[in-house]
C-alpha positions in Angstrom: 0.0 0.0 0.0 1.4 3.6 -1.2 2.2 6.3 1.3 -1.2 7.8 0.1 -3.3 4.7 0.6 -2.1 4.6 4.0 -3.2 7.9 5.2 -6.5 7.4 4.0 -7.4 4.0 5.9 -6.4 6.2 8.6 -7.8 9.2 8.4 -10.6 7.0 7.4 -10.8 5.6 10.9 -10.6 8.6 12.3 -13.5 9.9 10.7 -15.7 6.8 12.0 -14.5 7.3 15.2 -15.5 11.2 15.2 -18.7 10.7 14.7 -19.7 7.6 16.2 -18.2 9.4 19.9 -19.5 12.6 19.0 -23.2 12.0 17.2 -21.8 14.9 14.6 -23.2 13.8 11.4 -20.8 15.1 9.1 -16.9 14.5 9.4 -14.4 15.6 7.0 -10.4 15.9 7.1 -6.6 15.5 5.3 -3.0 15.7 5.7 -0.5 17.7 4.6 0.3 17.7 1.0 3.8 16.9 0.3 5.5 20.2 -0.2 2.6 22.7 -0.6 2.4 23.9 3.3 -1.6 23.3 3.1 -3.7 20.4 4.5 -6.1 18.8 1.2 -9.5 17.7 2.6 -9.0 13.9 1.2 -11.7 11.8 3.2 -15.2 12.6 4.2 -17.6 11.0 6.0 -21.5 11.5 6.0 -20.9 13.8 3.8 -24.1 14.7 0.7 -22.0 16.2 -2.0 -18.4 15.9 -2.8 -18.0 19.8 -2.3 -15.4 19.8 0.1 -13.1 16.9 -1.6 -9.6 18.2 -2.4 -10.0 21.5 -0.7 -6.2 22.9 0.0 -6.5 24.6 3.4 -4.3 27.1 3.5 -2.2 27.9 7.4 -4.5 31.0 9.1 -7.5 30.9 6.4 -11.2 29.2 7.7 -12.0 27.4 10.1 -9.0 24.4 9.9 -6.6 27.0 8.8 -6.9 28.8 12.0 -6.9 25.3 13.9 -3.2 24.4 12.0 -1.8 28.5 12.7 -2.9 27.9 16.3 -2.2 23.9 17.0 -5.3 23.8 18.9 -8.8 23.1 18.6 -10.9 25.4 17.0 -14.7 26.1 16.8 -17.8 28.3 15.3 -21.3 27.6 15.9 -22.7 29.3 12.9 -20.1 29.2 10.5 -21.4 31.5 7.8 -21.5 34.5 9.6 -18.7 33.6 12.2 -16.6 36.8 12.5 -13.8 34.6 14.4 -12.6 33.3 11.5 -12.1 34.2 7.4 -14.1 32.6 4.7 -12.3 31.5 1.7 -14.1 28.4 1.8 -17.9 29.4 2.6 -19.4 28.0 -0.7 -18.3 24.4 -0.1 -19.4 24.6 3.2 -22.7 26.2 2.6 -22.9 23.2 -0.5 -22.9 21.0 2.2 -25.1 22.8 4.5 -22.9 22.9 7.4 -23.3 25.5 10.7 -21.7 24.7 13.5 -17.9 22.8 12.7 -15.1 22.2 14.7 -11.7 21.8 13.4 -9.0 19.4 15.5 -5.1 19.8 14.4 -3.5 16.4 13.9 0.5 17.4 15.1 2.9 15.1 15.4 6.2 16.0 17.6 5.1 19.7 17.5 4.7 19.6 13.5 0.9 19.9 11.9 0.5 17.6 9.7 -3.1 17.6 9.4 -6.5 18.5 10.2 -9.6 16.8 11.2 -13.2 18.4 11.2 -16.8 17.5 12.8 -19.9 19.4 11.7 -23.5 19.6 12.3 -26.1 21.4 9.9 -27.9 23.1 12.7 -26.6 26.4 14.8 -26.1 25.1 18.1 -22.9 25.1 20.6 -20.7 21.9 20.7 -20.1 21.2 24.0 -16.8 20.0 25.9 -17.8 16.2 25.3 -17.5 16.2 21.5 -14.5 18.0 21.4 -13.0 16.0 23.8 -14.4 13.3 21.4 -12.9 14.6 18.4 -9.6 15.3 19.9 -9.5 11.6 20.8 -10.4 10.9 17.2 -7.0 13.7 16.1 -5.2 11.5 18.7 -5.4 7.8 16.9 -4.4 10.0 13.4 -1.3 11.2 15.4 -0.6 8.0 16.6 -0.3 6.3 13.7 1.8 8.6 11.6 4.1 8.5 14.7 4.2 4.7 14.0 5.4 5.1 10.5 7.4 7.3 10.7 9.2 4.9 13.4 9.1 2.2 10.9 10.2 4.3 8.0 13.0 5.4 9.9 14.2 2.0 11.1 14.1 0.9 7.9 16.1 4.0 6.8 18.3 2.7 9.3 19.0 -0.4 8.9 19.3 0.4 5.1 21.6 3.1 5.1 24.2 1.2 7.4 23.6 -2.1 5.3 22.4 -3.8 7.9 19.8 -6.5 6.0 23.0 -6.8 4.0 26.4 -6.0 3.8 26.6 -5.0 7.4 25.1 -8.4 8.4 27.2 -9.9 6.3 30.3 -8.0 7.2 29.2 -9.0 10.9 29.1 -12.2 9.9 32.5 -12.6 9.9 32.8 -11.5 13.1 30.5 -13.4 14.9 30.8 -17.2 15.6 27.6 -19.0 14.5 24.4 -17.0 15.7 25.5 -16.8 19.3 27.3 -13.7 18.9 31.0 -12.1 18.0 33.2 -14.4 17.5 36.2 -15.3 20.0 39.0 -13.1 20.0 40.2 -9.5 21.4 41.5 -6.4 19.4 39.7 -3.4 17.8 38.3 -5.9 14.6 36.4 -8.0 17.6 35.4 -4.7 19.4 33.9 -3.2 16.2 32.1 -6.5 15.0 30.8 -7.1 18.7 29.2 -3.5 18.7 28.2 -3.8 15.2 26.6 -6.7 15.9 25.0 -5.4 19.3 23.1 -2.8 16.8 21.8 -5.1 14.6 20.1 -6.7 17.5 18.6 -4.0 18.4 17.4 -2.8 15.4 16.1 -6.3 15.0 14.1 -6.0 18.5 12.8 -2.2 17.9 11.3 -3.6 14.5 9.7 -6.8 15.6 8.2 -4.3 18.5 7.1 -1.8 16.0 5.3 -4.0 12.9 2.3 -5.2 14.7 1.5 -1.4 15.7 1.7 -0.3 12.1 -1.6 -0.4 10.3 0.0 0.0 6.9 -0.2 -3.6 5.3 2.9 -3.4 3.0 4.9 -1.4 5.3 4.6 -4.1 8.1 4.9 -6.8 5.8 8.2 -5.1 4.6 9.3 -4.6 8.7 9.2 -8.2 8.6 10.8 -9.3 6.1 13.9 -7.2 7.0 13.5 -8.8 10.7 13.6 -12.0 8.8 16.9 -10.7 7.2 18.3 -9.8 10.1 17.1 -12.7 12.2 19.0 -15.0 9.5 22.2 -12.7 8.4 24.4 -15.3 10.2 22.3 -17.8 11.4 22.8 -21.4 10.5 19.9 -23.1 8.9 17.8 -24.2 11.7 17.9 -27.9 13.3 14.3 -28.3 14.1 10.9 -26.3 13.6 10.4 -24.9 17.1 7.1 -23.6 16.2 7.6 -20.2 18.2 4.4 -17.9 17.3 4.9 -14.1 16.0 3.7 -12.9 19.1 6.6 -15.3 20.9 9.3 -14.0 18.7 8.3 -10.6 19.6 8.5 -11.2 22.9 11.7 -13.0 22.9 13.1 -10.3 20.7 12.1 -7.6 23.0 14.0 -9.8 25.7 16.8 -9.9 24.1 17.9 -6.9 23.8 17.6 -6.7 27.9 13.8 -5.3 28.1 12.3 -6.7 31.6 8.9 -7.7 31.4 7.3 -4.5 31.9 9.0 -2.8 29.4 8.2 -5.6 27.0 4.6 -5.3 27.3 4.7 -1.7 26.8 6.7 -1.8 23.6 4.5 -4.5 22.7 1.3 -3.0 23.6 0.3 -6.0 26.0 -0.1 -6.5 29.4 3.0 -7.6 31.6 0.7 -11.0 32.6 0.2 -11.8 28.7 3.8 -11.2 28.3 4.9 -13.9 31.0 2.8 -16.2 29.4 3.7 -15.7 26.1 7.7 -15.9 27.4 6.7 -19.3 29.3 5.3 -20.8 26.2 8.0 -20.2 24.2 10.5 -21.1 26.7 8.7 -24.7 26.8 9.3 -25.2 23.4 12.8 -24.2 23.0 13.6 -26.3 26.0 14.7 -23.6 28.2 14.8 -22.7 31.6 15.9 -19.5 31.9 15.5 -15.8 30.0 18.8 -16.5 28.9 18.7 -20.0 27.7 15.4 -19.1 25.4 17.8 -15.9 23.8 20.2 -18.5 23.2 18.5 -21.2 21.8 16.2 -18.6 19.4 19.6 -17.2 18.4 20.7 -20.9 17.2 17.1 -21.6 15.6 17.6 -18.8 13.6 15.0 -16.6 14.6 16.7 -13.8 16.2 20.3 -12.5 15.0 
């Protein structure tokens, strides 16, 4: 799925979510356009006409302009005559027959990169409840562009130092089977070691990070690079251990030195679910401690 196709099954869920917590019968919203500096209204929702599809908001002009000058939430309760705000885009709202709006700023580590809207098509006040609503809504958008761009940068990452390739491979000769560096002392050893010390963790920061991305492709593509990673030097494996994704993840998370706790927040679980998962997959690798189940993943081949 493109870049594009991305942010519209999200802002797509957004939208859903706007107006089922709000009751607002009409949601509408975008992200930035690459390289314009304006926000293009891409999705609607409960929309009648297409009027406000493709609309370039502009920083500072309507409603959502004012929202992305000000980062903050902004609304009118009669939007027509509203003397709070300019009104470069009146005839597509009054197309649509909309009143009161609010417009919610989607910013991402203090950057807009978007805007959501809720409207009604009735002149009455919305109350603290559905902006609170909508601001939840702005919240799941800026979640999962901060998810992304993680991954995207990870894979930048690991790309740019060569990591799923020549790095690993370089590594490789370094390390001794897929327990770790390989025996010896001097600055080669020292080099590989550490080398090898950020693959692993790049490895464990990507298996955290693919099951939070909603992005089909993108996660698929997370994976296959863990996969890379997992089996730069590994030998093939012995035996089928039948670990699950969810194990893997855990045990990746682990071995990079995460306790429990921080496991299941990186994972997005509880620290009980983690326990169990770690317990599971310790029973099938046939080990009996944290460290055992590194060790024997590392030697099946599913973590570098």
């Amino acid at each position: 799925m493109s870049a594009d196709g991305a942010d519209a099954v999200e802002m797509r869920a957004a939208l859903v979510r706007l107006r089922r917590g709000t009751g607002l019968p009409v949601a509408f919203g975008g992200l930035m356009a690459g390289g314009t500096g304006s926000v293009r209204i891409g999705e609607l929702s409960g929309a009648v006409t297409g009027a406000l599809r493709g609309l370039a908001i502009a920083t500072g002009n309507g409603l959502g302009g004012k929202a992305l000058a000000l980062s903050r939430p902004c609304a009118v309760t009669d939007y027509p005559v509203s003397r709070h705000i300019s009104h470069e885009y009146d005839a597509a709202v009054a197309a649509e027959g909309l009143l009161s709006v609010l417009a919610v700023p989607v910013v991402v580590r203090r950057r807009v990169r978007g805007v959501l809207y809720g409207a009604l098509r009735t002149a009455q006040p919305l109350g603290d409840r559905t902006l609170g609503e909508a601001v939840a809504a702005a919240r799941d958008v800026e979640q999962a562009l901060v998810v992304r761009d993680e991954a995207r940068a990870l894979l930048a990452a690991v790309a740019g130092a060569g990591a799923a390739g020549s790095v690993a491979g370089g590594v490789a000769g370094s390390v001794a089977g897929a327990g770790g560096p390989a025996a010896g002392s001097g600055p080669g050893a020292a080099v590989g070691s550490a080398a090898w010390e950020e693959v692993r963790e790049a490895h464990g920061a990507l298996r955290a990070l693919a099951p939070r991305v909603m992005d089909p492709a993108l996660r698929e593509e997370l994976l296959a690079v863990c996969g890379r990673l997992a089996s730069a030097t590994a030998p093939p494996p012995v035996r089928d251990v039948g670990l699950t994704p969810r194990e893997v993840d855990v045990l990746a998370c682990v071995a990079t030195g995460a306790t429990n706790a921080v496991t299941a927040e990186r994972l997005g679980l509880r620290p009980e679910t983690v326990k169990a998962y770690l317990r599971s997959a310790m029973r099938k690798l046939g080990a009996h401690t944290r460290l055992e189940a590194v060790v024997a993943s590392r030697r099946a081949g599913l973590l570098p």
